[in-house]
Residue, then its C-alpha position, 0 to 999 in steps of 0.5 A: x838644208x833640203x829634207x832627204x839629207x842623211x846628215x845628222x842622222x843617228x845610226x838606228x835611223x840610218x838602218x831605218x831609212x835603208x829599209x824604208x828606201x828599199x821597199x820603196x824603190x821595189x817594183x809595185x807588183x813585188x810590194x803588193x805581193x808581199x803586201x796582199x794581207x794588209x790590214x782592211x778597216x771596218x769601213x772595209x778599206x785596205x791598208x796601203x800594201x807599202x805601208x802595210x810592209x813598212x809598218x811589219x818592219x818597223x813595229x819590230x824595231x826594238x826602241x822606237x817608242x819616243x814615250x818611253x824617252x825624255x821629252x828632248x831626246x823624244x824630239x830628236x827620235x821624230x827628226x830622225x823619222x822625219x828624215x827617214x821618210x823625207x822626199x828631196x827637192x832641188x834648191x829653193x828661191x826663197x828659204x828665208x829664216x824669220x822671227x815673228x814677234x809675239x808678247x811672249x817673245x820672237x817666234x822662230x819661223x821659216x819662208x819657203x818659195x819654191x820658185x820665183x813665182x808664187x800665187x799666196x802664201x799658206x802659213x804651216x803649223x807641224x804636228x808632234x803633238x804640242x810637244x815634238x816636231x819642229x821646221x825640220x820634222x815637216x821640211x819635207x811636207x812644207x816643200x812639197x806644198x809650196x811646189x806642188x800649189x806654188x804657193x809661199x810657205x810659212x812654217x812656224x815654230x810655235x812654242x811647245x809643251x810641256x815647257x809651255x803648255x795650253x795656250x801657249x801654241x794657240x797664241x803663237x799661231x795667232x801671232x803667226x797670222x798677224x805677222x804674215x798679213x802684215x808681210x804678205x804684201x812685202x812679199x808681192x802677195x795679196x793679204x787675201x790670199x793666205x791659207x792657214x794649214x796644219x797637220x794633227x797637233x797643227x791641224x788642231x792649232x789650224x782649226x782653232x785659228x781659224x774660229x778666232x780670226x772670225x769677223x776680222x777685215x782679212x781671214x784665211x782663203x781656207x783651212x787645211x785640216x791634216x788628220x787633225x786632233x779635234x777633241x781632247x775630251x774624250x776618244x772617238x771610236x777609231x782609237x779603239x780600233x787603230x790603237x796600236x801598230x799604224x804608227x800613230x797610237x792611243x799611248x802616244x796621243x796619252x803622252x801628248x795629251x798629259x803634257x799639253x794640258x796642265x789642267x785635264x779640264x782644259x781639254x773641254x775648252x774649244x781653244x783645245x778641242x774645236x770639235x766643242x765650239x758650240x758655233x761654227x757658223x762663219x768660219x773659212x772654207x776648210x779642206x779636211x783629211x783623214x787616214x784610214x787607219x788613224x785613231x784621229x780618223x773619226x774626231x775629224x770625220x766629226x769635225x768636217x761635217x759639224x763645219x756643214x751643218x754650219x754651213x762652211x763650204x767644205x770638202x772632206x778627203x778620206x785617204x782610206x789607204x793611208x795612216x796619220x801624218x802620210x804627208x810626211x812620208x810622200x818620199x817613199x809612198x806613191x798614195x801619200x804622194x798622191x793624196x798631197x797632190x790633192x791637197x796642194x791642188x786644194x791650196x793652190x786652187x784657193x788662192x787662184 
């Protein structure tokens, strides 16, 4: 089932999606009219003036704070979202449900190719924090990637918290690559041409990833870090400065925080936070962005240039405009859309 399909959806998410899709469909001169006092950040970037009405609505919404909630119905508030803000594509050639086998058993994962052809593979990590999120929370942003760089996609369901706290995730994500070197030539793809990506909580899992498999015969073609979590150990000064209203918040990555790690020391082990990694030398290539308006925005920012001093080829994309998980709302934002775009140039230019 395509991401943009209202089956499914509760009724306070269907009222949400009529105001998200009625903003969206307003031409750009109106919005930016009604938009003309967005937020600008200390960096002096303006806040996308769509987003900026969309947020105005939506911090309205009386019961929208998935915290607030037990963890299973807080994962059935972020599908909703996700479906509210999802684009539409048409049929897939290749959707094809696996399980990857791991020590701690099957791993549920899906096979997206958009078309017939395809130049490498990029196996996905979704956000929600280690805690929610799923192959339906990122349908969306999965296919747009595998259309936009023509690329297969591996999105992977990898075991969440607090069920199965740290390291649980990180050990699926290694057992993910493994299963997708391995299958890549059965797929007509070159081992050697595989990305490894993620956003936020799967952004962190692409990082951590990524130091682990350094040294081995095959390594990821590039890193793709969405607006990634890169340091539990302690809040960047971008927390304070976006901790509330720009969708993600300092509360909501408290929550994650508390269920991810059962012990708060873990949090100083670079397997949690890869910003501690004393070393980074020898890692891939890496495509690093980060929103404008992000309480992650500056843990990233950190990420990326200790991956130079490193010496790592890497390319860091600021997105000013925009706020945390903006590849998922490419649906209903021309900037989102457009910073995606860059990103699957990315991808697809790393496997060419």
């Amino acid at each position: 089932m395509s991401a943009g399909t209202s089956a499914g959806l509760s009724a306070a998410a269907m009222a949400e999606r009529a105001v998200v899709r009625g903003f969206a469909r307003l031409p750009e001169s109106v919005v930016a009219r009604l938009g003309r006092h967005a937020p600008v950040n200390r960096d002096g970037e303006q806040l996308s003036p769509e987003i900026a009405v969309a947020l105005r609505v939506l911090n309205r919404i009386p019961g929208g704070d998935f915290t607030e909630y037990p963890v299973e119905q807080a994962r059935r508030m972020l599908t909703d979202e996700a479906l509210v803000f999802a684009d539409v594509f048409p049929e897939f050639a290749v959707e094809e449900d696996l399980l990857i086998p791991s020590a701690a058993g099957p791993i549920p994962a899906t096979r997206y190719r958009a078309t017939t052809e395809s130049k490498g593979l990029v196996v996905y990590f979704h956000g929600g924090g280690w805690v929610l999120g799923s192959r339906v929370s990122t349908d969306s942003a999965v296919r747009f990637l595998a259309t936009e760089a023509g690329v297969d996609v591996l999105s992977v369901d990898y075991r969440l918290a607090p069920e199965h706290p740290f390291p649980a995730a990180v050990e699926d994500a290694e057992a993910a690559w493994d299963f997708a070197v391995e299958h890549a030539p059965g797929w007509g793809l070159d081992p050697h041409r595989i990305v490894v990506a993620g956003d936020s909580a799967g952004g962190n899992l692409s990082a951590v990833l990524s130091n682990r498999l350094r040294g081995r015969e095959v390594v990821p073609a590039l890193q793709v870090l969405l607006f990634p979590v890169t340091d539990l150990s302690t809040k960047h000064p971008s927390y304070q400065e976006f901790s509330d209203g720009f969708f993600l918040t300092e509360k909501h990555m408290d929550w994650y925080r508390e269920r991810y790690l059962a012990d708060p020391a873990e949090a100083l082990d670079p397997q949690a936070s890869p910003l501690l990694e004393p070393d980074l030398s020898g890692a891939p290539p890496a495509y690093v962005a980060v929103a404008g308006f992000d309480p992650l925005r500056d843990e990233g920012i950190a990420y990326a240039e200790r991956l130079e001093q490193a010496g790592v080829p890497t390319t860091l994309a600021r997105e000013g405009s925009l706020i945390h998980a903006f590849v998922n709302i490419t649906g209903v934002s021309r900037p989102a859309r457009e910073a995606t775009t860059r990103i699957a140039r990315a991808i697809a230019a790393a496997v060419a």
